[in-house]
C-alpha positions in Angstrom: 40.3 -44.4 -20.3 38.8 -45.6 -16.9 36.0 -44.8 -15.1 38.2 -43.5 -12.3 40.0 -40.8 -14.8 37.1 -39.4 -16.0 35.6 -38.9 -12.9 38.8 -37.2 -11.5 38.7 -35.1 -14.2 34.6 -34.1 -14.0 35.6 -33.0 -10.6 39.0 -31.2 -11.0 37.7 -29.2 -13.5 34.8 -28.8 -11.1 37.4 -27.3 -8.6 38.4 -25.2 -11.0 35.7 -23.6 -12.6 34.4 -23.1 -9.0 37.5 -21.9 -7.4 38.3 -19.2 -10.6 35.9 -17.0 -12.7 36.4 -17.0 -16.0 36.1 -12.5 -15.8 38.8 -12.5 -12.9 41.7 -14.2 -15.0 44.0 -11.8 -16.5 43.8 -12.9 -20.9 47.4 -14.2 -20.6 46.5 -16.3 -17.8 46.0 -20.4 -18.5 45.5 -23.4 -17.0 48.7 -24.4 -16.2 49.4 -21.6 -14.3 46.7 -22.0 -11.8 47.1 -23.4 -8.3 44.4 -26.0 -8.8 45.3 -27.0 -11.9 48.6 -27.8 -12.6 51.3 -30.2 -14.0 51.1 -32.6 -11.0 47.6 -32.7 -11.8 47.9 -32.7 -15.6 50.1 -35.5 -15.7 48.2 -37.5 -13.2 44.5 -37.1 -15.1 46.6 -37.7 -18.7 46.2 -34.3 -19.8 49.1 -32.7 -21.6 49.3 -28.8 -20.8 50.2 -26.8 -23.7 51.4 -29.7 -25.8 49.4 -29.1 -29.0 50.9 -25.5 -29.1 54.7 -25.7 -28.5 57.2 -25.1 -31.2 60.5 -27.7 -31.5 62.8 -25.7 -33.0 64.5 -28.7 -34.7 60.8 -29.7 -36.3 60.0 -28.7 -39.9 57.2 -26.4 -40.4 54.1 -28.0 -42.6 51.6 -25.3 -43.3 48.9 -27.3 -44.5 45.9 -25.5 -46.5 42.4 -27.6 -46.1 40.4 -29.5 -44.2 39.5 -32.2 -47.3 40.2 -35.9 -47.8 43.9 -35.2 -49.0 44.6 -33.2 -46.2 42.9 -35.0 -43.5 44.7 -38.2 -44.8 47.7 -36.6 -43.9 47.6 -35.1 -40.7 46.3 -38.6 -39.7 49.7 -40.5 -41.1 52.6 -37.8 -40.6 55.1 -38.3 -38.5 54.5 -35.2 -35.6 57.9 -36.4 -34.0 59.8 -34.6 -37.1 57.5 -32.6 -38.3 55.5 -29.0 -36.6 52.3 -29.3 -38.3 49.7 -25.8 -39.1 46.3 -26.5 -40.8 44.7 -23.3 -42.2 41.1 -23.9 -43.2 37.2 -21.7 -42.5 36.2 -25.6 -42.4 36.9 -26.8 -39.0 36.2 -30.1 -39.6 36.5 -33.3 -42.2 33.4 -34.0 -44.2 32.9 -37.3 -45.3 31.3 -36.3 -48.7 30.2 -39.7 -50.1 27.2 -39.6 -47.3 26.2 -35.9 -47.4 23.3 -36.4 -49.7 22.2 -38.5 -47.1 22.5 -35.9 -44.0 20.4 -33.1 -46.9 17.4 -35.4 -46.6 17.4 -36.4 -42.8 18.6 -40.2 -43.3 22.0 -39.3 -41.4 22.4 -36.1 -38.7 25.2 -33.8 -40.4 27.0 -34.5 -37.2 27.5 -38.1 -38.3 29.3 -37.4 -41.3 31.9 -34.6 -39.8 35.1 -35.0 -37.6 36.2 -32.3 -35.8 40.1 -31.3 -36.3 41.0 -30.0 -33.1 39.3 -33.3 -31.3 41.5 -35.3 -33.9 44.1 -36.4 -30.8 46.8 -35.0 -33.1 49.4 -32.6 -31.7 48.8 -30.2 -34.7 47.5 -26.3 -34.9 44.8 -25.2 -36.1 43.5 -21.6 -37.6 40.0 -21.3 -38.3 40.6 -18.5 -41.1 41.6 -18.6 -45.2 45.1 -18.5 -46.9 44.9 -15.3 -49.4 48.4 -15.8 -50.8 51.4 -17.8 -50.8 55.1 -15.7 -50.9 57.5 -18.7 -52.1 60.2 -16.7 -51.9 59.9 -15.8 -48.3 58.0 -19.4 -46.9 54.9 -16.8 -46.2 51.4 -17.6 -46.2 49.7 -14.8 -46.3 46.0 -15.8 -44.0 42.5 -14.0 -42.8 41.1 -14.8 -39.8 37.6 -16.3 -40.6 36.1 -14.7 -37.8 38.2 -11.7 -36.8 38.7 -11.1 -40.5 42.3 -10.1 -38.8 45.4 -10.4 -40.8 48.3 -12.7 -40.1 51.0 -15.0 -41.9 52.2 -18.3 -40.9 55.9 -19.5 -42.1 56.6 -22.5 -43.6 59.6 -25.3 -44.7 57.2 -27.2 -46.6 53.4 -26.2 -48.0 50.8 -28.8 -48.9 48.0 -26.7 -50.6 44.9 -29.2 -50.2 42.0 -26.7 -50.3 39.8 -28.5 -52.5 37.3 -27.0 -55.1 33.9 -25.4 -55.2 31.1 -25.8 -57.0 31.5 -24.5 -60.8 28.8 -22.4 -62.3 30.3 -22.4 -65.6 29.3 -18.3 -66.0 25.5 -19.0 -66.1 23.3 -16.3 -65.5 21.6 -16.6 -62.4 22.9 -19.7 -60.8 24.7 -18.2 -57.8 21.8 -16.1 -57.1 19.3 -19.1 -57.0 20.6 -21.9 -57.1 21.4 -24.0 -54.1 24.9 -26.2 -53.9 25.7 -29.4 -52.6 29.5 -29.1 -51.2 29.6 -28.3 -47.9 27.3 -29.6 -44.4 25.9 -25.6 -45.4 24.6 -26.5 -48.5 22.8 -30.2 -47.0 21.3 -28.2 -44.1 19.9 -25.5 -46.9 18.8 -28.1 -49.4 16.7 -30.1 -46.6 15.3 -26.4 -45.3 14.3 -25.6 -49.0 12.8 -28.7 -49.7 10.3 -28.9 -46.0 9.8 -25.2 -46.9 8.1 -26.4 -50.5 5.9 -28.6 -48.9 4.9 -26.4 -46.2 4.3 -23.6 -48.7 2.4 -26.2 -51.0 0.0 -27.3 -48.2 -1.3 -23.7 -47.3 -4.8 -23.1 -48.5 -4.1 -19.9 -50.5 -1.4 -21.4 -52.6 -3.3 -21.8 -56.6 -3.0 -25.1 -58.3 -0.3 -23.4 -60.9 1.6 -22.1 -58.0 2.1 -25.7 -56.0 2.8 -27.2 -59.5 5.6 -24.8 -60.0 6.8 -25.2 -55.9 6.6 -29.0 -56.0 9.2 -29.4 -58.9 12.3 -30.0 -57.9 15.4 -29.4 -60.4 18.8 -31.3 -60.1 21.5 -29.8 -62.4 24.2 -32.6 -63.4 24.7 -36.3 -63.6 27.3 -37.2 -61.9 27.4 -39.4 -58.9 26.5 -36.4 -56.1 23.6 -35.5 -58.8 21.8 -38.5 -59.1 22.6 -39.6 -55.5 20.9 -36.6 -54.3 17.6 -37.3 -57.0 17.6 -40.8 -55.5 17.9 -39.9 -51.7 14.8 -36.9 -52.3 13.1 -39.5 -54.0 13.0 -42.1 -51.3 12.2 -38.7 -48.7 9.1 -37.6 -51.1 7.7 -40.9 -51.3 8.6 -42.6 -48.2 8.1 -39.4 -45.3 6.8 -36.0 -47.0 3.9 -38.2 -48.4 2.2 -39.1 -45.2 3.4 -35.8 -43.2 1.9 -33.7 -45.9 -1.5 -35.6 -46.6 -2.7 -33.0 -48.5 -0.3 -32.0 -51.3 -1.2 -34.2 -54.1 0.9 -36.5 -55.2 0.4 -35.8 -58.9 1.6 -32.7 -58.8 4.9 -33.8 -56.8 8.2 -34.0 -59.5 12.0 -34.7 -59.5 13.9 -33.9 -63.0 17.3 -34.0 -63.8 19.1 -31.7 -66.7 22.3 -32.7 -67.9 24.2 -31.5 -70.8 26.2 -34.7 -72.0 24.4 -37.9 -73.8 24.1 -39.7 -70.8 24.6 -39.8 -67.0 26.8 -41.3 -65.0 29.3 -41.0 -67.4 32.0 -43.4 -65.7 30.1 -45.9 -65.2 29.6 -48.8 -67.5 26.4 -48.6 -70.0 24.5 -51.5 -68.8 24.8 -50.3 -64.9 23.7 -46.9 -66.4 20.7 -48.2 -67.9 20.2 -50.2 -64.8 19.9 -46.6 -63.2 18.0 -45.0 -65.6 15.2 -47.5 -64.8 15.6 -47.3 -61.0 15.4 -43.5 -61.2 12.1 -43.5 -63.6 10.4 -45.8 -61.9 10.9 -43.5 -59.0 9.1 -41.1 -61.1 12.4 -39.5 -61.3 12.5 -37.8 -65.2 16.2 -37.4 -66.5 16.7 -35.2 -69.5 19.9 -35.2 -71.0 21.4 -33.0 -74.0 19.8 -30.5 -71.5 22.4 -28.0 -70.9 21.3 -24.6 -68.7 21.8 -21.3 -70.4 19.8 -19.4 -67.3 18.7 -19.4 -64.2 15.7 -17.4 -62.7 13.9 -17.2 -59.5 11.2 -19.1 -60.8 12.3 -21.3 -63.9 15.4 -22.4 -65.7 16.2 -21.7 -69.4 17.8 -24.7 -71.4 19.3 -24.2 -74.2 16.4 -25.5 -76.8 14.7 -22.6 -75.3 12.6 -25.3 -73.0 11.2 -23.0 -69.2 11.4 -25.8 -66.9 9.6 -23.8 -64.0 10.8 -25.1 -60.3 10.7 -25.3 -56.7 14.1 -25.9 -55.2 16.9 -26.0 -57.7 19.9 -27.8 -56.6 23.2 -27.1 -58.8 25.4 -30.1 -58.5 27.0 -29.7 -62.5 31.4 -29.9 -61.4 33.6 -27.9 -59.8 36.0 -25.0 -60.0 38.6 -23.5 -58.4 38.4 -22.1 -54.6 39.7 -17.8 -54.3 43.1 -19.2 -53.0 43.9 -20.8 -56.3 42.3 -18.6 -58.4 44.5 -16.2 -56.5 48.0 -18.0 -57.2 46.6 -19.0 -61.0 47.3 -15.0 -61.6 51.4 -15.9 -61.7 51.4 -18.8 -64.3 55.3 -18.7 -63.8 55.2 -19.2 -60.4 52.2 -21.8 -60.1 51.7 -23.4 -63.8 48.0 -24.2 -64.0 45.8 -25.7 -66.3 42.4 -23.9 -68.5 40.5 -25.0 -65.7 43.3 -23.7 -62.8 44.4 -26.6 -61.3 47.7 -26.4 -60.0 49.9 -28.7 -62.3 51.6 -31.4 -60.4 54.9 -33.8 -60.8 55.0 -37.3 -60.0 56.0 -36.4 -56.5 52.8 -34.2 -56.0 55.1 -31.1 -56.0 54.1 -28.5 -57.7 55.9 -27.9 -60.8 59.1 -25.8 -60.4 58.9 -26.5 -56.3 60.7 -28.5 -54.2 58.9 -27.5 -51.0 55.5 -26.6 -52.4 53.0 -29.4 -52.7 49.5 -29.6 -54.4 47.1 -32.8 -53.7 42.9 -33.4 -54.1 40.6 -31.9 -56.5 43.1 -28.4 -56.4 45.9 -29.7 -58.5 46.5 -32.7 -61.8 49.3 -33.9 -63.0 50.0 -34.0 -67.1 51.7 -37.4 -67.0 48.6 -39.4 -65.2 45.3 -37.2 -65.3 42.9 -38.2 -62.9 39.5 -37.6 -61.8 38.6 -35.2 -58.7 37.5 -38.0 -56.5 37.6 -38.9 -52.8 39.5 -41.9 -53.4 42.2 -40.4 -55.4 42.8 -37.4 -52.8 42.9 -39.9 -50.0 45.4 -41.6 -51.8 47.5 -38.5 -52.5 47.3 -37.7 -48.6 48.5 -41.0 -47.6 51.5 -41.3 -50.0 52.4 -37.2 -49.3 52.4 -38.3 -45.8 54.5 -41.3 -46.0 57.1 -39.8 -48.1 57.3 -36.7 -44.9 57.7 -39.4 -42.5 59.9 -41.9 -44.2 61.9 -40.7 -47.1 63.8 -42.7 -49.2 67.8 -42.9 -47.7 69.3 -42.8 -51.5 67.5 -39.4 -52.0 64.7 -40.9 -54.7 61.6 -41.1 -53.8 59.0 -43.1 -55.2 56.5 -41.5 -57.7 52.9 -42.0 -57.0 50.9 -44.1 -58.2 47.0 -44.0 -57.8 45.2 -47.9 -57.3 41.7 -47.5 -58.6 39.5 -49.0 -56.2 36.3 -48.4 -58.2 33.2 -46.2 -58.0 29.4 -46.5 -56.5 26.6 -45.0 -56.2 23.4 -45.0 -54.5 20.2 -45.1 -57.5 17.0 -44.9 -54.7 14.7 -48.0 -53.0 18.3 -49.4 -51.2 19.8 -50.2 -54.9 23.0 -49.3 -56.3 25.7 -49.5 -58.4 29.1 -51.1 -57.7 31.6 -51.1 -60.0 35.4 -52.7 -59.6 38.2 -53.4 -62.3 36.8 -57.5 -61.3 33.6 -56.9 -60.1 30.5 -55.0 -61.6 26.6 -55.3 -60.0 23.6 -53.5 -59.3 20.7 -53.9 -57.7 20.4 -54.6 -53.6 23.4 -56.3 -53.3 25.7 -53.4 -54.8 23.5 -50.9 -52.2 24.8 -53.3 -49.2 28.4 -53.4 -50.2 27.9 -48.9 -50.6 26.9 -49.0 -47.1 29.5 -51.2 -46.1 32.4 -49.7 -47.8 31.3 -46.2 -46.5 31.1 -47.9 -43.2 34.6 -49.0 -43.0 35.8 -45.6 -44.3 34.5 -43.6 -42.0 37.0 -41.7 -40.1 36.4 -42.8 -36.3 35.2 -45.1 -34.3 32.7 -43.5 -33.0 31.6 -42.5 -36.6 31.8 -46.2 -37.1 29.3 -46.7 -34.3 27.0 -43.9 -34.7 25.8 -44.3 -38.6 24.6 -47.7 -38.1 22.4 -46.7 -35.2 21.1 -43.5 -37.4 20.4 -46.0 -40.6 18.5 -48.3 -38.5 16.4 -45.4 -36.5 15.7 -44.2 -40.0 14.1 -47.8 -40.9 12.4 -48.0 -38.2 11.0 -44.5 -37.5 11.4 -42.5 -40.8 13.4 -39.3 -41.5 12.3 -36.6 -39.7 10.5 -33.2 -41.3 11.4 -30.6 -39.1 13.6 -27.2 -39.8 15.7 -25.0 -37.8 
């Protein structure tokens, strides 16, 4: 875009904004229709009046349900000359999830990491709100404005239900009420609030040596990737920036523990880069207790199953996921949707939804029988792509391809910039494998200016530490 459009533009919508108040428009009343602005000028300045809202009747209507990896993968692919595109989602935005630990300590801004959907430049709709129900029969999803909490239902040729998971509390007593999660840009902002609010409490001169014990531990339940990623990133926040803004909380006093059920953490990672973490993490003073599963959860300690009170601070509940309302909802007709223990949508090779021809399921909401595989980033980003590609271009003998997923491998970040990289050819730790995290993250990101903005935040955080504040 030149310098000369975006200046005509700055002072067209000058004109107008001057010319027009907003209380003098009847509701009905838009842009288009205005003397000031209108399709001379529109097409003129680039700007394409009413285009993201038109219906072609001879387009197919995609309902899609999420905002996730699966389905943001696929609005970016489809093809929008064939195809009338609805996204249904609260979330207004994508999260890249792989660097949201980072945004929960201050090392990114949570506007780094998110990509708005209406600013996406695709010519698709958008309703902030939640799908309650799906009505096969009549191509009917049934939706609640997030807002307005107003009813309304959106028709449909073909549904792609991509609506994710939440975090699973496995029916522990307690957790919902105390815990905090780590799933959403929410959940970062409350963790980072929780964990300033500790310190601040702990540094108050009325607060008893038993009591800043209790409010400098902080608890991490699970030890999965997001788990440990999150112990790592507090760690290098506690000892790199809450240290010398907090001078006179002792550092003695100061803990991270981990609890997780299984023999070991990072479960799906080879042994020896698992020790290699294990190390990392203790000599972080990180302390990682395993065969540790959570039977309840207090205001002020949690109850493992030995019996052991692990008193704490800020609890942060990071142990799997479970199933959104949505699915929960359509799990009630196992004829209609069959579902796994765990409801997950049960899925063919074509990512339909078994005993649908124009019902999709992709991401952490739905697994197939024939090829099981994890709930990961990678794999619904794979899902997207492919779901999109078969929209666009299907096959002319009426076949399709299945999919198949490419395994890529995992990472993680272990604290003090080292990781863990593992590929099928390739397996490291250390410095290296935390260069080639940030890298790949880098190149993953969804936008340019995503792509320009996270290095600038990684090297102002080198340079000039995270910052403590809250709001």
């Amino acid at each position: 875009m030149s310098l000369r459009t975006v200046l005509a533009r700055t002072a067209l919508f000058s004109r107008y904004s001057c010319s027009t108040s907003a209380a003098a428009l009847p509701a009905a009343q838009t842009l288009s229709s205005s003397p000031v602005f209108n399709n001379v000028h529109a097409r003129e300045y680039g700007i394409a009046l009413g285009s993201r809202h038109q219906r072609t009747s001879k387009k197919e209507a995609v309902v899609v349900l999420g905002t996730g990896w699966a389905a943001y993968r696929f609005m970016q692919s489809v093809d929008y000359s064939r195809f009338d595109v609805k996204v249904v989602s609260p979330r207004n935005h994508f999260l890249f999830t792989p660097l949201l630990c980072s945004t929960a300590v201050g090392t990114l801004p949570f506007r780094s990491i998110m990509e708005p959907i209406r600013t996406a430049s695709k010519p698709l709709r958008y309703f902030q709100a939640k799908a309650m129900n799906v009505d096969t029969d009549q191509k009917v999803v049934h939706c609640v404005g997030e807002l307005n909490q107003e009813e309304f239902d959106l028709s449909y040729d073909r549904l792609v239900i991509a609506c994710g998971a939440r975090n699973a509390t496995f029916g522990v007593p307690g957790v919902s009420e105390n815990a905090l999660f780590m799933k959403q840009l929410d959940h970062a902002r409350q963790v980072r609030n929780r964990i300033i609010a500790c310190f601040e409490t702990a540094s108050m001169p009325t607060c008893t040596p038993e009591e800043r014990a209790r409010i400098l531990t902080f608890v991490v339940v699970g030890g999965g990737p997001t788990a440990i990623e999150l112990c790592a990133e507090l760690s290098d926040f506690l000892w790199e920036d809450l240290v010398r803004a907090y001078p006179e909380v002792p550092l003695d006093q100061v803990k991270v523990e981990v609890l997780e059920g299984s023999p070991q953490i990072l479960s799906m990672f080879e042994k020896s880069l698992v020790a290699r973490a294990v190390r990392n993490l203790k000599r972080q003073g990180v302390q990682i207790h395993t065969n540790s599963a959570v039977t309840k959860v207090t205001d002020r300690h949690v109850e493992l199953a030995d019996g052991q009170r692990i008193p704490y601070g800020c609890l942060i509940w990071a142990a799997g996921i479970g199933p959104v309302p949505l699915i929960d909802t359509l799990c009630q007709d196992a004829e209609r949707f069959p579902h796994t223990k765990q409801h997950r949508l049960l899925i063919d090779e074509h990512l339909r939804v078994k005993g649908h021809t124009d019902v999709y399921a992709v991401g952490d909401c739905a697994v197939s029988e024939t090829e099981p595989l994890m709930a990961t980033a990678q794999v619904a980003h794979q899902q997207g792509a492919y779901l999109a590609e078969m929209f666009s271009k299907p096959d002319p003998s009426g076949t399709e391809k299945p999919f198949k997923f490419k395994y890529l491998g995992l990472m993680a970040y272990i604290g003090r910039y080292q990781g863990l990289m593992e590929t099928p050819d390739v397996r490291i730790s250390g410095l290296l494998a935390w260069l080639s995290w940030r890298s790949v993250y880098l190149t993953r990101l969804g936008t340019w200016k995503s792509k320009i903005q996270v290095p600038f935040d990684w090297f102002r955080t080198f340079v000039f530490g995270r910052d403590v504040t809250t709001f």
